[in-house]
C-alpha positions as CSV (number, residue, x, y, z in Angstrom):
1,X,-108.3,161.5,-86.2
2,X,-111.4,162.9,-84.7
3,X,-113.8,160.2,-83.7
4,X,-117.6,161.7,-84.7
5,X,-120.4,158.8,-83.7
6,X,-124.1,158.7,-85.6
7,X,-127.1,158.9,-83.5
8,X,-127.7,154.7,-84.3
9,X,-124.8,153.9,-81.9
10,X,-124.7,153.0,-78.5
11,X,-123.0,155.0,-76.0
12,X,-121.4,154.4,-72.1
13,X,-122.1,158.0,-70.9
14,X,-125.5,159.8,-71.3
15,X,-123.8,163.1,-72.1
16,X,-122.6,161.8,-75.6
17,X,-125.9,160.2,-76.0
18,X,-127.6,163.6,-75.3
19,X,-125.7,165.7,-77.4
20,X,-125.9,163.2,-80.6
21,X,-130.0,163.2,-80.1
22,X,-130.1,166.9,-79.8
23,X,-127.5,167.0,-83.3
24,X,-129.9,164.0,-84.8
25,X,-130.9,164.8,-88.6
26,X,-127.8,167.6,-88.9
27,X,-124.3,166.4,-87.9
28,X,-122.6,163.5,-86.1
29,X,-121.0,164.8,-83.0
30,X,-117.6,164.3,-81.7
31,X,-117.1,162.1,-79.2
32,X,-115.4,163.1,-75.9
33,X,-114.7,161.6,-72.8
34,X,-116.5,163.2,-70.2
35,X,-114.9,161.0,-67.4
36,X,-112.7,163.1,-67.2
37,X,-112.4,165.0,-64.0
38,X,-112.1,167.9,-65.5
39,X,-116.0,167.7,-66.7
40,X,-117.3,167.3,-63.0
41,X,-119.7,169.7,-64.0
42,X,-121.1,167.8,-66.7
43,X,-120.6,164.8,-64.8
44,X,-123.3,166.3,-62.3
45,X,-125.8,167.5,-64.6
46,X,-126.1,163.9,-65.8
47,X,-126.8,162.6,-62.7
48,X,-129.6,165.4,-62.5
49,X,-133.4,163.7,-63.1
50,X,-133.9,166.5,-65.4
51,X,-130.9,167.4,-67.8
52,X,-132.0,170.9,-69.0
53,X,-130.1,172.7,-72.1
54,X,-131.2,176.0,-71.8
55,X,-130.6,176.2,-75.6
56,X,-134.0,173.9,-75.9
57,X,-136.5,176.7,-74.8
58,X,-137.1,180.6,-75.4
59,X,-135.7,183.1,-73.2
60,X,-139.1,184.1,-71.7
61,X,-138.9,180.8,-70.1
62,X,-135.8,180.2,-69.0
63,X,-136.1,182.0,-65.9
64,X,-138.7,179.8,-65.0
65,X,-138.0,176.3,-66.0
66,X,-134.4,177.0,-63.5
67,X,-136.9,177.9,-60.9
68,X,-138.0,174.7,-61.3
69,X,-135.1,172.9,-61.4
70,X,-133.8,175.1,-57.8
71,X,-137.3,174.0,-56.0
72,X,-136.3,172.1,-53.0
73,X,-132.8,172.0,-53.9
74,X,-129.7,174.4,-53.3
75,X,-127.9,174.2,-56.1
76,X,-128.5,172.7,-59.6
77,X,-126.1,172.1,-63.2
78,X,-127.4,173.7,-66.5
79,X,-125.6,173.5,-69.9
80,X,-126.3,175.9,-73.0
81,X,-124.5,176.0,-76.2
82,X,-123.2,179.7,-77.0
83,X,-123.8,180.7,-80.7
84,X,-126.4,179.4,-83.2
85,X,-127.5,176.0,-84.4
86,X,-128.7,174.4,-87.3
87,X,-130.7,171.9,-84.8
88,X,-134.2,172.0,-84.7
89,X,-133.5,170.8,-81.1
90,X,-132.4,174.3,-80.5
91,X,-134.3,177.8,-79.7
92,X,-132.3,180.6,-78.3
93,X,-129.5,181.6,-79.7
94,X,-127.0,183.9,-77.4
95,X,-123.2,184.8,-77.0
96,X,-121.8,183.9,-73.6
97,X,-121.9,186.8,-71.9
98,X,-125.8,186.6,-73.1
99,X,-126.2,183.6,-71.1
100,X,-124.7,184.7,-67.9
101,X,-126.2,188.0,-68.3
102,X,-129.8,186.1,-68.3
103,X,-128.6,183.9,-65.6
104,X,-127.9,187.4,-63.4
105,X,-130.6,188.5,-64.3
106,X,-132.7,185.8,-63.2
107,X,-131.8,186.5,-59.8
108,X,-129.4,183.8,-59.8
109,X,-125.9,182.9,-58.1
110,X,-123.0,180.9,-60.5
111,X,-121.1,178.7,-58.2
112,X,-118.7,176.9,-60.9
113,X,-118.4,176.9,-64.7
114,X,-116.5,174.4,-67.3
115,X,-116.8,174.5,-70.8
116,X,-116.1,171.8,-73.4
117,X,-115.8,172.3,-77.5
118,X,-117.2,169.7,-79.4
119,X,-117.1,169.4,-83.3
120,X,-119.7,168.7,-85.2
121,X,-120.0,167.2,-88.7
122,X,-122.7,168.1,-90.7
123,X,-124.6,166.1,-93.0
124,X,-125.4,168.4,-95.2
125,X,-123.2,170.7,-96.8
126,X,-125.2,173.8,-97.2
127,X,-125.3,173.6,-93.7
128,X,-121.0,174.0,-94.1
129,X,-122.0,177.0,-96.5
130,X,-123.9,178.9,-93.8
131,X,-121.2,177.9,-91.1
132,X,-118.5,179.0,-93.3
133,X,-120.6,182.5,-93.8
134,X,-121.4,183.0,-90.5
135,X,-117.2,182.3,-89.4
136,X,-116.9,185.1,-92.1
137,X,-118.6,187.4,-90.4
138,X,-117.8,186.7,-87.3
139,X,-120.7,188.5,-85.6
140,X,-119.7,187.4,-81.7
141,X,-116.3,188.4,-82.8
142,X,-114.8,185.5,-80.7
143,X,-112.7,183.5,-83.6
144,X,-115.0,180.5,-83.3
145,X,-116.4,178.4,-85.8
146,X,-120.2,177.5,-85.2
147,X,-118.8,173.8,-86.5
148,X,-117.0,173.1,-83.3
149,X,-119.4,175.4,-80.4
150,X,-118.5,175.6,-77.1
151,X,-121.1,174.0,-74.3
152,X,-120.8,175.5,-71.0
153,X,-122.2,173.7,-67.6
154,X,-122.9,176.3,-65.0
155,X,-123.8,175.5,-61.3
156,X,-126.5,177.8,-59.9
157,X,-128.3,178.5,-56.8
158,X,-130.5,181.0,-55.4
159,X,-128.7,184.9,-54.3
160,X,-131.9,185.2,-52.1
161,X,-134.4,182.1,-51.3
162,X,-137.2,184.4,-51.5
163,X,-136.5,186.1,-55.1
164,X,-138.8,184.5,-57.7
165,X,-136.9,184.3,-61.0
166,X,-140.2,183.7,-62.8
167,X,-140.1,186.8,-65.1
168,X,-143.2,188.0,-66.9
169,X,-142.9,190.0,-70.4
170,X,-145.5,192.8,-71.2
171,X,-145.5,191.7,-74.9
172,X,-146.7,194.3,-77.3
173,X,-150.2,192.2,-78.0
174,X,-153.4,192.9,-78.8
175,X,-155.8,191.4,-76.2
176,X,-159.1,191.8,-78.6
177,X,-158.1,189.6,-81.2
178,X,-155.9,187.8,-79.0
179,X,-158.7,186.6,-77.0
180,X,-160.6,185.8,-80.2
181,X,-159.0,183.8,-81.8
182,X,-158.6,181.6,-78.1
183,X,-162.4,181.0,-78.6
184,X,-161.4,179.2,-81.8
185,X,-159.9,176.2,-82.8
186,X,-156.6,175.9,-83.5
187,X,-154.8,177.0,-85.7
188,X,-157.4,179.4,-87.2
189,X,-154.9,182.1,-89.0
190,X,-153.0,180.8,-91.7
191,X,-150.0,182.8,-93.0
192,X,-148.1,182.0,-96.6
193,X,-144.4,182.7,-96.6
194,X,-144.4,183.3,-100.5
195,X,-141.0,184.8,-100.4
196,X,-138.2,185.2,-98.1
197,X,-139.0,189.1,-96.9
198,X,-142.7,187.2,-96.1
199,X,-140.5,186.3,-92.4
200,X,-140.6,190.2,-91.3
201,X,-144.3,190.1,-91.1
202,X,-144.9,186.9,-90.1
203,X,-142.6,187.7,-87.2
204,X,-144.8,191.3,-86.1
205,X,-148.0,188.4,-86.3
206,X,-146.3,186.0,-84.0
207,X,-146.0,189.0,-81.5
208,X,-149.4,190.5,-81.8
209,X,-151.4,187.2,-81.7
210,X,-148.8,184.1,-80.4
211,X,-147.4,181.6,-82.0
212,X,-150.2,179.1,-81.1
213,X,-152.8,180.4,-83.1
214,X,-150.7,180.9,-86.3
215,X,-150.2,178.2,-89.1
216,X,-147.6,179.0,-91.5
217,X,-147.8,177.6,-95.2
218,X,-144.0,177.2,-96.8
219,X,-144.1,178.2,-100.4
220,X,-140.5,177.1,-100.4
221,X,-140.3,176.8,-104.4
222,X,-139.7,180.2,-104.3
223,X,-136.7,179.8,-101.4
224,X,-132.9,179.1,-101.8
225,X,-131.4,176.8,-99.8
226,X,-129.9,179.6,-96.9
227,X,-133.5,181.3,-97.0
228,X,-135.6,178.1,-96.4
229,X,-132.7,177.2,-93.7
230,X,-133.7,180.6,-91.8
231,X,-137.3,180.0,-92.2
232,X,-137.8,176.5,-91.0
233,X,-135.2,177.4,-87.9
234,X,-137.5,180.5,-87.0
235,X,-141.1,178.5,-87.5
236,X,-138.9,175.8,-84.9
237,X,-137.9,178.1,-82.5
238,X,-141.5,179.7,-82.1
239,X,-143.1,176.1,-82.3
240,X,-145.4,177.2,-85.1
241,X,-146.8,174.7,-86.7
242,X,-146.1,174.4,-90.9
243,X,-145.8,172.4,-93.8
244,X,-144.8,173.0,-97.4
245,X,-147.5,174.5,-100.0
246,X,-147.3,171.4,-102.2
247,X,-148.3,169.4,-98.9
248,X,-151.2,171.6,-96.9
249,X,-154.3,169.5,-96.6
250,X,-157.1,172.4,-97.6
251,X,-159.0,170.6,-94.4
252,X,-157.6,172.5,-92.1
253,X,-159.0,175.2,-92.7
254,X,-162.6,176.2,-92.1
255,X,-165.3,179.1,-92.7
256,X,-164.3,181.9,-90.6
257,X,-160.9,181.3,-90.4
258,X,-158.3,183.7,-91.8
259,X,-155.6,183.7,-94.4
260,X,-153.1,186.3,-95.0
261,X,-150.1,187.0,-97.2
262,X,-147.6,190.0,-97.5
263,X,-146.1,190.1,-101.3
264,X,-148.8,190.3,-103.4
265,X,-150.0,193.1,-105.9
266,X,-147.1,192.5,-108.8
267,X,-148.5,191.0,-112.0
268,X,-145.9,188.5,-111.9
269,X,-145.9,184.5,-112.4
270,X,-144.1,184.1,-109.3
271,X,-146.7,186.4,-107.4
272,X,-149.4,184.4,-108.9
273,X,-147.7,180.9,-108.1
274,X,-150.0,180.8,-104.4
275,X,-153.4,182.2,-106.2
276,X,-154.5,178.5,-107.0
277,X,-154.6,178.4,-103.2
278,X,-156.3,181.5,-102.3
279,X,-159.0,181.1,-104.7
280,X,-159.7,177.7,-102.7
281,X,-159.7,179.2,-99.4
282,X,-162.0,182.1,-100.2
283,X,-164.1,178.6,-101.8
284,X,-164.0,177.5,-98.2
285,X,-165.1,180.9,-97.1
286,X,-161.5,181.7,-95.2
287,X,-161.5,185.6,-95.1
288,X,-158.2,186.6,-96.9
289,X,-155.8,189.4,-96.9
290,X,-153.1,191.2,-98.7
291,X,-150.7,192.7,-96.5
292,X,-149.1,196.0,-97.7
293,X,-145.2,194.8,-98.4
294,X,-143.2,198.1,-99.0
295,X,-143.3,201.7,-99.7
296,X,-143.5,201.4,-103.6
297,X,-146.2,200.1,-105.0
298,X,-146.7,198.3,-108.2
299,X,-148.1,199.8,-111.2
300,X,-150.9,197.4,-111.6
301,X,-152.0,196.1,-107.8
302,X,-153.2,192.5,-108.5
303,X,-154.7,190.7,-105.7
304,X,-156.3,187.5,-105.4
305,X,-157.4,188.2,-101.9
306,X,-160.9,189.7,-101.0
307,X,-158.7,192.4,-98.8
308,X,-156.0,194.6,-98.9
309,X,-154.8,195.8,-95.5
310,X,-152.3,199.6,-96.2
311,X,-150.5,201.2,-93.9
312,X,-152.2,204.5,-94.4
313,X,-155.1,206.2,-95.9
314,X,-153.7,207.7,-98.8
315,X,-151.5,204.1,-99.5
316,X,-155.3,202.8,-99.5
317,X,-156.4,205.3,-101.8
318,X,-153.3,204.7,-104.1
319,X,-154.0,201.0,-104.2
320,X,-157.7,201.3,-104.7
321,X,-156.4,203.4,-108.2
322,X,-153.6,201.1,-109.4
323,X,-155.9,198.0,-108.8
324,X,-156.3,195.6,-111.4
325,X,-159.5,196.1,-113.4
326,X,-161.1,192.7,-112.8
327,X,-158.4,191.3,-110.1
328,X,-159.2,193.4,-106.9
329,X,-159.6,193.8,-103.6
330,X,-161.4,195.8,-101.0
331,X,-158.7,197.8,-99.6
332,X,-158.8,199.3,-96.2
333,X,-156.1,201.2,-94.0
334,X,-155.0,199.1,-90.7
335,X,-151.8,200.2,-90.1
336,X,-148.4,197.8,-90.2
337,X,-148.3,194.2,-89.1
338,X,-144.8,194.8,-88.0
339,X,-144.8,196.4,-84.5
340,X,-143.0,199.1,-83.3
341,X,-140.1,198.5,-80.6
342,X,-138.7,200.0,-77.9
343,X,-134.5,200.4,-78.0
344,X,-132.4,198.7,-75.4
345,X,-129.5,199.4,-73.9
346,X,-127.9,196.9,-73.7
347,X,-129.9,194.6,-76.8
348,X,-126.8,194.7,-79.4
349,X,-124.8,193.8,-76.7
350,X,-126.9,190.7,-75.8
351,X,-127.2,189.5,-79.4
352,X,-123.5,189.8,-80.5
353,X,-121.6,190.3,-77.5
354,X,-120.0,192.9,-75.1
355,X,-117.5,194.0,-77.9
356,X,-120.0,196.4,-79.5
357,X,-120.5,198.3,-76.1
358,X,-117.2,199.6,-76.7
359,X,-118.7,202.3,-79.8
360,X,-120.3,205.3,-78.6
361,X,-122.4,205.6,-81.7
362,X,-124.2,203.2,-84.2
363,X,-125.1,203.5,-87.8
364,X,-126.9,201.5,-90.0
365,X,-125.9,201.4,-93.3
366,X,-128.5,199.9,-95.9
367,X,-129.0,198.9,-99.1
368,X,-131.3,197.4,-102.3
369,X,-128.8,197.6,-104.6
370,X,-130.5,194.3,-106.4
371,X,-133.0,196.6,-108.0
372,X,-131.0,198.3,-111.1
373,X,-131.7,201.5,-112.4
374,X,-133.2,202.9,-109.5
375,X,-130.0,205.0,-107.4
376,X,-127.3,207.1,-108.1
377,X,-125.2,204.6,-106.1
378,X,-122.8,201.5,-107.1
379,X,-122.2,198.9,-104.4
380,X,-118.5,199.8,-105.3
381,X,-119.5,203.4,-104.1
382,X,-121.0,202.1,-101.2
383,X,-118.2,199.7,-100.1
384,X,-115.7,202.8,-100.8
385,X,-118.2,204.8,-97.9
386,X,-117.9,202.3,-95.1
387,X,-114.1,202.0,-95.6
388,X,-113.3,205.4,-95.4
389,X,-116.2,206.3,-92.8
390,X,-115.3,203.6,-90.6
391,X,-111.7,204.4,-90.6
392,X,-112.8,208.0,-89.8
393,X,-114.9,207.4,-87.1
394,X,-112.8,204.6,-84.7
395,X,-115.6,205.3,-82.1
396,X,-118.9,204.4,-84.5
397,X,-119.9,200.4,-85.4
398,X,-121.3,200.6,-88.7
399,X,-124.2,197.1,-89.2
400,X,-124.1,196.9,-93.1
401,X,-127.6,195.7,-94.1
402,X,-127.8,194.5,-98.0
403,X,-131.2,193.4,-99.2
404,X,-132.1,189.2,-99.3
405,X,-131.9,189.3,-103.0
406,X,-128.7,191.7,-102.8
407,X,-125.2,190.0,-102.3
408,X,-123.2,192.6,-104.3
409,X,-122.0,194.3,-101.1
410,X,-119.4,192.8,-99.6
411,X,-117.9,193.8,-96.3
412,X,-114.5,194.8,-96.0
413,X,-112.1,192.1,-93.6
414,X,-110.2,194.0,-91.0
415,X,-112.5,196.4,-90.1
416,X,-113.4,196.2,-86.5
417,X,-116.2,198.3,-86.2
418,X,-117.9,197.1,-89.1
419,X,-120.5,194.0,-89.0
420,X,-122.4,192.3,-92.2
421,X,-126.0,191.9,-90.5
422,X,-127.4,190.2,-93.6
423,X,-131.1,187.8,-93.6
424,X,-128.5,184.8,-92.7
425,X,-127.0,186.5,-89.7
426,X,-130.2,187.9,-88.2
427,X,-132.0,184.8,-89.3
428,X,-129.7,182.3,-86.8
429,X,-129.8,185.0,-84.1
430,X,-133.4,185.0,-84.4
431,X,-134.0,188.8,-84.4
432,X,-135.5,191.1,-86.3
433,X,-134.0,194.1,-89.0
434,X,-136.4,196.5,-86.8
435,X,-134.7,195.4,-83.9
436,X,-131.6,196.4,-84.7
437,X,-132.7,199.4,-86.5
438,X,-134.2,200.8,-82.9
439,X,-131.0,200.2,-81.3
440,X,-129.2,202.7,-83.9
441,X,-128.5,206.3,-84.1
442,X,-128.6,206.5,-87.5
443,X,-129.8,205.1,-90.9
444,X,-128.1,206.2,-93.8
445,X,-129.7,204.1,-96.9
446,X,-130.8,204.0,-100.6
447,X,-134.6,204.1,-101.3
448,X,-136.0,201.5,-99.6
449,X,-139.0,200.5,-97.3
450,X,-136.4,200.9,-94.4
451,X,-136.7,204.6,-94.5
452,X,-140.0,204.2,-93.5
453,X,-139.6,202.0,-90.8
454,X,-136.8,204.3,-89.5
455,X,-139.3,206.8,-89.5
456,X,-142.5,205.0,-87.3
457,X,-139.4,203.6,-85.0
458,X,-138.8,207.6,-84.6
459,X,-134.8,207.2,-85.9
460,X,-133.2,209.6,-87.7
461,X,-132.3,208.6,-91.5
462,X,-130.9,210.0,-94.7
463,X,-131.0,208.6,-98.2
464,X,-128.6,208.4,-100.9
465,X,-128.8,209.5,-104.5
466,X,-131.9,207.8,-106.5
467,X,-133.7,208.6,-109.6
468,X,-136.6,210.8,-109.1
469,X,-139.0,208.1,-110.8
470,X,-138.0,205.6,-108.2
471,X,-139.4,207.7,-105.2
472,X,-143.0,209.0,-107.1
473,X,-144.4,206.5,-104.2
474,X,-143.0,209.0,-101.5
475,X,-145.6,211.4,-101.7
476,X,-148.1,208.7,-100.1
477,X,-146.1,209.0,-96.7
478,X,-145.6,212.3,-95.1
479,X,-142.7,210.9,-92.7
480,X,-140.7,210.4,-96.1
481,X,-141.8,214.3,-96.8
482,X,-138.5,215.7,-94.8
483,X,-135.9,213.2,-96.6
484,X,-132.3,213.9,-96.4
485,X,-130.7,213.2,-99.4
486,X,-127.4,212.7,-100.3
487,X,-126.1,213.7,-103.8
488,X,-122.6,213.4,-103.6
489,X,-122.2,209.9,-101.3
490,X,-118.3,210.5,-101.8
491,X,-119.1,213.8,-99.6
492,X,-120.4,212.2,-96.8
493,X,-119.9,213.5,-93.4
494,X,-120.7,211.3,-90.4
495,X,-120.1,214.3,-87.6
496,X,-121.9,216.7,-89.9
497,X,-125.0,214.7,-90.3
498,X,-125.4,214.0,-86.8
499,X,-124.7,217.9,-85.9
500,X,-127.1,218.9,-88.6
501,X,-129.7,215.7,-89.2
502,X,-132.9,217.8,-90.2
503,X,-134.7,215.3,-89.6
504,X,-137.4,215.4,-86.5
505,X,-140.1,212.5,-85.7
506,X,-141.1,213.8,-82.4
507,X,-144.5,215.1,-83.5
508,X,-145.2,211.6,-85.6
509,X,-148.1,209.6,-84.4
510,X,-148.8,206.1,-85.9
511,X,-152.1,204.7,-85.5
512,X,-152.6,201.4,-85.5
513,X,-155.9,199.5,-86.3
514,X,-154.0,196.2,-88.0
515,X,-155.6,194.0,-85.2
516,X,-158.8,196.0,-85.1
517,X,-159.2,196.2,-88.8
518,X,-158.2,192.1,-88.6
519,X,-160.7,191.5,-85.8
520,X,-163.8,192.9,-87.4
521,X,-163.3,191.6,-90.5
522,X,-162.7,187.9,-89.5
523,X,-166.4,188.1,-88.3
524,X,-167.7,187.7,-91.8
525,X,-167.2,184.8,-93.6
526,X,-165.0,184.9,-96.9
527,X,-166.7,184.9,-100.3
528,X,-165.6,183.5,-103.7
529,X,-164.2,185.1,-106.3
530,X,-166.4,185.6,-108.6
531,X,-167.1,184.0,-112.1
532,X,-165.6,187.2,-114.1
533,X,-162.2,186.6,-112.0
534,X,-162.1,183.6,-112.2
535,X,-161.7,183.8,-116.0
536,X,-159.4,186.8,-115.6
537,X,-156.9,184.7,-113.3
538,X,-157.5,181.7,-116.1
539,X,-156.1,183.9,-118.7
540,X,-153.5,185.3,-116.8
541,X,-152.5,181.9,-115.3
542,X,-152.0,180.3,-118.9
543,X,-149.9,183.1,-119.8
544,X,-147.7,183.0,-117.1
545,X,-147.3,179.2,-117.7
546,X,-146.5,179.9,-121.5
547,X,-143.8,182.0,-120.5
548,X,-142.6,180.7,-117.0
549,X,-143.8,177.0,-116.3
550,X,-142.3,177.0,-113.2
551,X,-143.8,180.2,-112.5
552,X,-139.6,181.3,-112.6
553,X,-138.6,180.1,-109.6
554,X,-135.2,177.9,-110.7
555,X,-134.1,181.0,-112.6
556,X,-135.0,183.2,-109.5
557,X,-133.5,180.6,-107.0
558,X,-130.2,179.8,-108.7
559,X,-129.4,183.5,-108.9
560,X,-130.1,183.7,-105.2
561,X,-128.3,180.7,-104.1
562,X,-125.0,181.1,-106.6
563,X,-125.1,185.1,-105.2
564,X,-124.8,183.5,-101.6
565,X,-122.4,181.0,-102.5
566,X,-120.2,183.7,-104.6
567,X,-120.2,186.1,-101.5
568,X,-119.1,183.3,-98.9
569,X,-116.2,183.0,-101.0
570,X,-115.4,186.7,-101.1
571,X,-115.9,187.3,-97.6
């Protein structure tokens, strides 16, 4: 029987001791003899003054912190865990041949290598549900189970004594409001997560202004389990400081300081649930902002916020005449929050190993199948697509991407060149949907916002069948003017469509004034709503109570969380 210890024991060798500490909170960890001779390598590396897991920091540092390690010396041991974690110990996330790609990179020589599995038994068992999906799916393709990872210790010197492996990254930033918020305290931007597809922005924030200046309020009422899971790793792994919305101490913040959210607009009483904390905010003078959230756009655009940021100038104008009478905001256009990226060759490759170099083409296939009534496509239509597309086209991966609130599409087991890149996957490999979507050929999708970001990430995209009310929003975005649509999805032709794609983005320009538009008005201190909202909100906030007292989150939440569960079983 497999011997796991608890992090209360004591322990003879310090490699057991550090693996249990970094596991602490999450799982007991197997214990394993490293005496024996066989783990010289780990042997070596505890004898080291500083015993590094390369797991524990971002990539843009790693390179650095081995420089470190090699100054003075010729040789050093470094250990890293391949695959994700549930540990809030752990930041980066790779496959192996991620790791000893980075180590090459780095400018760096690998003298030896051992590697030891150790199992792991979690505490909790949603932890076991998300393990069990991500074995599923099987994204590194590898057969392993995340409950039992492997930990490799890898002895490194220098190729050439006078490389530096100190890399620096050009990050996509703006230095005006950058710099600005530096000459305030921290943090002085506060972001709400209200729901789960809050995470996309939040992640284009962290790379326009750092991680340091950002404080991120948890409304995690409105999370399942997996979703709050993803969250809290990714607010870990960028060291952003947080705490729930039933916990924030109001004192934080102060007058001039910034608050912004990305879902609201829908007169809903799960919409509404943070308004009790704008309206405070914008008491203390914090300048707050609606962030634009998707292509469609409610009928009635409710705001608590004294701004709403669009992505264009007719989106602004389209807002400005579907805003709530009473309820409104000053709406400007500043462009997306969520940066545009550059593809990689070798990116996929990096995130779920070398076995997707193998395809000469990649397709995304996408879907919001959640939201009824809108397409002229089942998920049983869908699924029937990537079957017989996939067994069509031997040389194309196909990287099925269902909505967070969608769960109906389920992919097919024995398909090699198909991969399930749901919010759970991405979320414990730490990378973005646009990402992903840069490193494609090809989006094939139903009406979504993902058309759109196709579009300002200049890929080609076609959309399948939808009803013609659904895309009355479409007219606000000239990229979405040349659509491809697909009538008949059960005529699909992969070779056709990329021989005949109609689609062109060259001559699309995308200008971006979200951090100028952010910068100039944070100089002004927030104002309070006024008495005649105030008693607007009142109203609406009793009704929403009458009908939903928990402004609907268990409903919402259970459906979630037993659509997760249901698929894990199916998969």
């Amino acid at each position: 029987m497999t011997n796991f210890v608890e992090p209360s024991q004591n322990y003879k060798d310090c490699c057991t001791d550090f693996f249990v500490k970094m596991h602490q909170g999450v799982a007991s960890v197997q214990r394993v003899d490293f005496s024996n001779s066989k783990h010289g390598l780990f042997d070596l590396w505890c004898s080291q003054i500083e015993k590094v897991l390369l797991n524990q920091y971002c990539e843009a540092q790693i390179p650095s912190i081995i420089s470190t390690l090699l100054d003075g010396v010729e040789s050093c041991v470094v250990v890293f865990q391949v695959g994700p974690s549930f540990s809030f110990q752990f930041n980066t996330t790779a496959t192996e041949e991620g790791w000893l790609r980075l180590i090459n990179s780095a400018g760096l020589s690998i003298i030896a290598i051992e590697y030891i599995e150790i199992g792991l038994d979690y505490i909790d068992k949603q932890y076991d549900l998300i393990a069990s999906h991500w074995n599923n799916i099987d994204p590194y393709r590898d057969r392993k189970c995340i409950s039992k990872p492997k930990f490799f210790a890898v002895k490194l010197s220098h190729k050439n004594q006078e490389t530096s492996v100190i890399e620096h990254l050009n990050e996509d930033v703006n230095d005006g409001l950058t710099n600005f918020l530096l000459t305030k305290r921290k943090p002085s931007l506060f972001y709400i997560i209200h729901f789960f597809q809050d995470l996309a922005f939040l992640r284009g924030l962290a790379t326009r202004v750092g991680s340091d200046n950002l404080y991120v309020i948890v409304n995690d009422g409105n999370l399942a389990f997996h979703h709050l899971i993803v969250v809290k790793k990714f607010l870990n792994n960028h060291a952003i400081d947080n705490s729930y919305l039933r916990d924030f101490d109001m004192n934080k913040m102060k007058a001039g300081d910034m608050l912004l959210t990305s879902t609201l607009g829908p007169l809903s009483p799960m919409h509404l649930s943070c308004s009790r904390l704008i309206v405070k905010a914008r008491e203390l003078q914090v300048v707050t902002f609606t962030l634009q959230h998707g292509i469609t756009l409610p009928d009635v655009f409710t705001t608590v916020t004294e701004y709403t940021l669009a992505w264009s100038e007719m989106a602004a104008k389209e807002i400005m005449v579907r805003s709530h009478s009473v309820i409104r905001s000053k709406v400007f256009s500043a462009g997306n929050v969520r940066p545009n990226y550059k593809s990689s060759p070798d990116f996929l490759a990096r995130k779920f190993g070398n076995w997707v170099s193998r395809f000469e083409r990649r397709v995304m296939i996408a879907t919001n199948l959640h939201w009824t009534g809108a397409h002229g496509v089942s998920s049983s239509d869908v699924s029937t697509l990537i079957i017989k597309m996939s067994k069509k086209n031997q040389d194309t991966l196909f990287l099925i991407r269902p909505h967070p609130e969608d769960y109906s599409l389920r992919v097919t087991a024995g398909l090699e060149n198909v991969i399930l890149i749901d919010d759970v996957i991405t979320g414990l490999l730490d990378i973005s949907i646009d990402q992903v979507l840069v490193n494609c050929d090809l989006l094939l999708s139903t009406y979504s916002t993902l058309l759109y970001d196709a579009a300002r990430n200049k890929i080609p995209f076609a959309v399948f069948d939808y009803h013609a009310v659904v895309g009355e929003d479409s007219d606000l975005y000239p990229e979405l003017a040349r659509l491809l649509k697909i009538d008949n999805i059960s005529d699909v032709d992969l070779d056709y469509l990329f021989r005949n794609i109609c689609f062109s983005v060259d001559d699309l320009t995308y200008e971006d004034d979200f951090c100028r538009f952010l910068l100039a008005l944070s100089k002004y201190p927030g104002s309070p709503i006024t008495q005649e909202q105030r008693c607007e909100l009142d109203k609406i906030t009793d009704y929403c109570q009458a009908i939903a007292p928990d402004y609907g989150r268990n409903a919402y939440k259970k459906k979630l969380e037993s659509a997760f569960i249901y698929g894990v079983s199916k998969l």
